[in-house]
C-alpha positions in Angstrom: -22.8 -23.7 -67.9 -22.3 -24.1 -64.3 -24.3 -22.1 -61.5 -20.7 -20.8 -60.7 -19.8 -19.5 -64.0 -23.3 -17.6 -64.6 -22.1 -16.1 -61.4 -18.7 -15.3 -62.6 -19.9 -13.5 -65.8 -22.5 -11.4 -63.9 -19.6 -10.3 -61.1 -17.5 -9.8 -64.9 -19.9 -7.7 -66.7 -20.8 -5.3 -63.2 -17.2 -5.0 -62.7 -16.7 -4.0 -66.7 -19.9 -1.3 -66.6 -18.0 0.1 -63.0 -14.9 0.3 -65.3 -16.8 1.8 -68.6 -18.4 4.6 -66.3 -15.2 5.5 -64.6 -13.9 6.4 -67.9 -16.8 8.1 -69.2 -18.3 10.2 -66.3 -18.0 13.9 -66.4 -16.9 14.5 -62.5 -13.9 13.3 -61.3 -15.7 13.1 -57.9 -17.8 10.1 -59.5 -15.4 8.4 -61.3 -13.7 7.5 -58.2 -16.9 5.9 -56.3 -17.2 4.4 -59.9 -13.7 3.4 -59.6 -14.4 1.4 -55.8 -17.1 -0.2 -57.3 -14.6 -1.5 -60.1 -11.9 -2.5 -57.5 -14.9 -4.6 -55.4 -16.1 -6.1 -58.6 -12.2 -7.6 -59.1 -12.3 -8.7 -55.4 -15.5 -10.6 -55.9 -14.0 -12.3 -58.8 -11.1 -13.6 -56.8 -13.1 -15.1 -54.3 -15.6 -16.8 -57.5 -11.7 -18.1 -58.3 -11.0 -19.6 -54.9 -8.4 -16.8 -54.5 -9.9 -15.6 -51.3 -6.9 -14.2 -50.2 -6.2 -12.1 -53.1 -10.0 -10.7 -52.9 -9.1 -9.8 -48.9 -6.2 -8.3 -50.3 -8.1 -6.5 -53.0 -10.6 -4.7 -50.6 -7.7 -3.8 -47.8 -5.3 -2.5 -50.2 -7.3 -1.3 -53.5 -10.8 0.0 -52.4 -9.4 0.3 -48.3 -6.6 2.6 -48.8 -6.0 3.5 -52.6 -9.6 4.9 -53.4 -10.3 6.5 -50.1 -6.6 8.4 -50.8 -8.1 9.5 -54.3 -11.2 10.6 -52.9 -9.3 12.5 -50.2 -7.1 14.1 -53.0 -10.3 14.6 -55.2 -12.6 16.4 -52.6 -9.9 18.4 -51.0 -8.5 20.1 -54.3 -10.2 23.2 -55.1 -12.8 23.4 -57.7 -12.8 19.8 -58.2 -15.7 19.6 -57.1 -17.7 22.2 -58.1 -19.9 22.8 -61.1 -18.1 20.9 -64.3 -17.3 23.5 -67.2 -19.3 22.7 -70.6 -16.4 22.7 -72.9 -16.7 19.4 -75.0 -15.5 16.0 -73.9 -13.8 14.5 -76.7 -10.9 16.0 -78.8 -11.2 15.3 -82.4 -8.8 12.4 -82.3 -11.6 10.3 -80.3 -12.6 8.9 -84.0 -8.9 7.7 -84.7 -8.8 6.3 -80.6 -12.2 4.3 -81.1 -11.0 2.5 -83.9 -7.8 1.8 -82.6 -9.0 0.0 -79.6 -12.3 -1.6 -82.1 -9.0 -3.3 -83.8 -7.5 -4.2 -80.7 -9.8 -5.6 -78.8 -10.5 -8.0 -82.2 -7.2 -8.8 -81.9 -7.4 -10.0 -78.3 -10.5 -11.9 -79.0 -8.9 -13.5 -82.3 -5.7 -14.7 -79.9 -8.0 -15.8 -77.0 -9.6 -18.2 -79.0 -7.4 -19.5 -81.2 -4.5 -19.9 -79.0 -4.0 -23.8 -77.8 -4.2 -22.9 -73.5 -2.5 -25.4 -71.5 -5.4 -26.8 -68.6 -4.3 -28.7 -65.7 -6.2 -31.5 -65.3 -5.4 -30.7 -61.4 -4.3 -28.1 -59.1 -0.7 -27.6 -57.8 -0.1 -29.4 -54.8 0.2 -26.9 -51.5 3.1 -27.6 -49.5 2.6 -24.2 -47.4 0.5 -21.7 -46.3 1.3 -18.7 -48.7 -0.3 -16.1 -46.5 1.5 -17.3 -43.4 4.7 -16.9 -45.5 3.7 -13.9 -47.2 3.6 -12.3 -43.4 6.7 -13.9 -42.8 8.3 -11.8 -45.5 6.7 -8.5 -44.7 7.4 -9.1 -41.2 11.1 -10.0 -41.9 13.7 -9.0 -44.1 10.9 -6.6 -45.9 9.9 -4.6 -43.0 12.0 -1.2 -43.3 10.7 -0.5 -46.9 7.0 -1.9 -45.9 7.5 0.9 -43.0 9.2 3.6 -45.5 5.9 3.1 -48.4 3.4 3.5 -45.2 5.3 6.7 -43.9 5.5 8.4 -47.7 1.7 7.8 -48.4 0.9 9.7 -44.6 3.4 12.4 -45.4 2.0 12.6 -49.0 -1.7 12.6 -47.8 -0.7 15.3 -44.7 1.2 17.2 -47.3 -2.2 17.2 -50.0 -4.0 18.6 -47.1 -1.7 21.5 -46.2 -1.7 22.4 -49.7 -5.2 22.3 -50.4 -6.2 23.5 -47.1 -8.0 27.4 -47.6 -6.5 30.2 -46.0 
């Protein structure tokens, strides 16, 4: 094993215990720091893969604007944040869902290693710069509905506030 993959796994396992937690925490509050720390974890891995881009991406998009909207929407809803009620966690289906996803995830792991994966001996040749043309597109034809998602999250996150806003 190379220095690179030790790396890899480690990056792989933080980002799976970020992921486990956000499931499993009692407060919402902390299931969405838990879930930044997931979303960083995936970044890292793309740049381990050489896909720096895609880990830039990951950070401006996922933990940049995404998670600080769910944290906004967490912390300004009511009671959200106040003391969690003791009622229990689990509905009595939780033994039927645990061996559901046991069988699946054996399933996964059976395919994954007994499936033939095609390997390149080499990468695909690049004949352009995929970010230049990426801001090319977004810039271009895609601009109007680039400009319509922007202006729906700012009048969803303005209209989150006005409703959660205390009179």
């Amino acid at each position: 094993m190379t220095g690179e993959q030790v790396i890899f796994g480690l990056i792989a396992l933080v980002t799976l215990a970020f992921a486990a937690g956000m499931v499993t925490v009692n407060s919402v509050f902390h299931a969405a720091l838990l879930m930044i720390g997931a979303f960083g974890g995936v970044a890292a891995l793309f740049v381990t893969l050489n896909a720096g881009f895609l880990g830039v991406v990951q950070v401006l998009i996922y933990v940049g604007a995404i998670a600080v909207l769910v944290l906004f929407a967490v912390m300004l809803t009511p009671r959200v944040m106040a003391q969690q009620d003791t009622r229990p966690r689990y509905t009595p289906q939780w033994p039927l869902a645990a061996i559901i996803a046991v069988l699946l995830t054996g399933v996964l792991v059976i395919i994954g290693i007994t499936v033939n994966w095609p390997v390149q001996a080499q990468f695909a040749p690049a004949t352009a710069d995929y970010a230049v043309e990426l801001g090319k597109a977004f810039m271009g034809p895609y601009i109007l509905p680039f400009e319509v998602a922007s202006v729906v999250l700012l009048v969803a996150l303005v209209g989150a506030i006005v409703i959660a806003r205390e009179e």
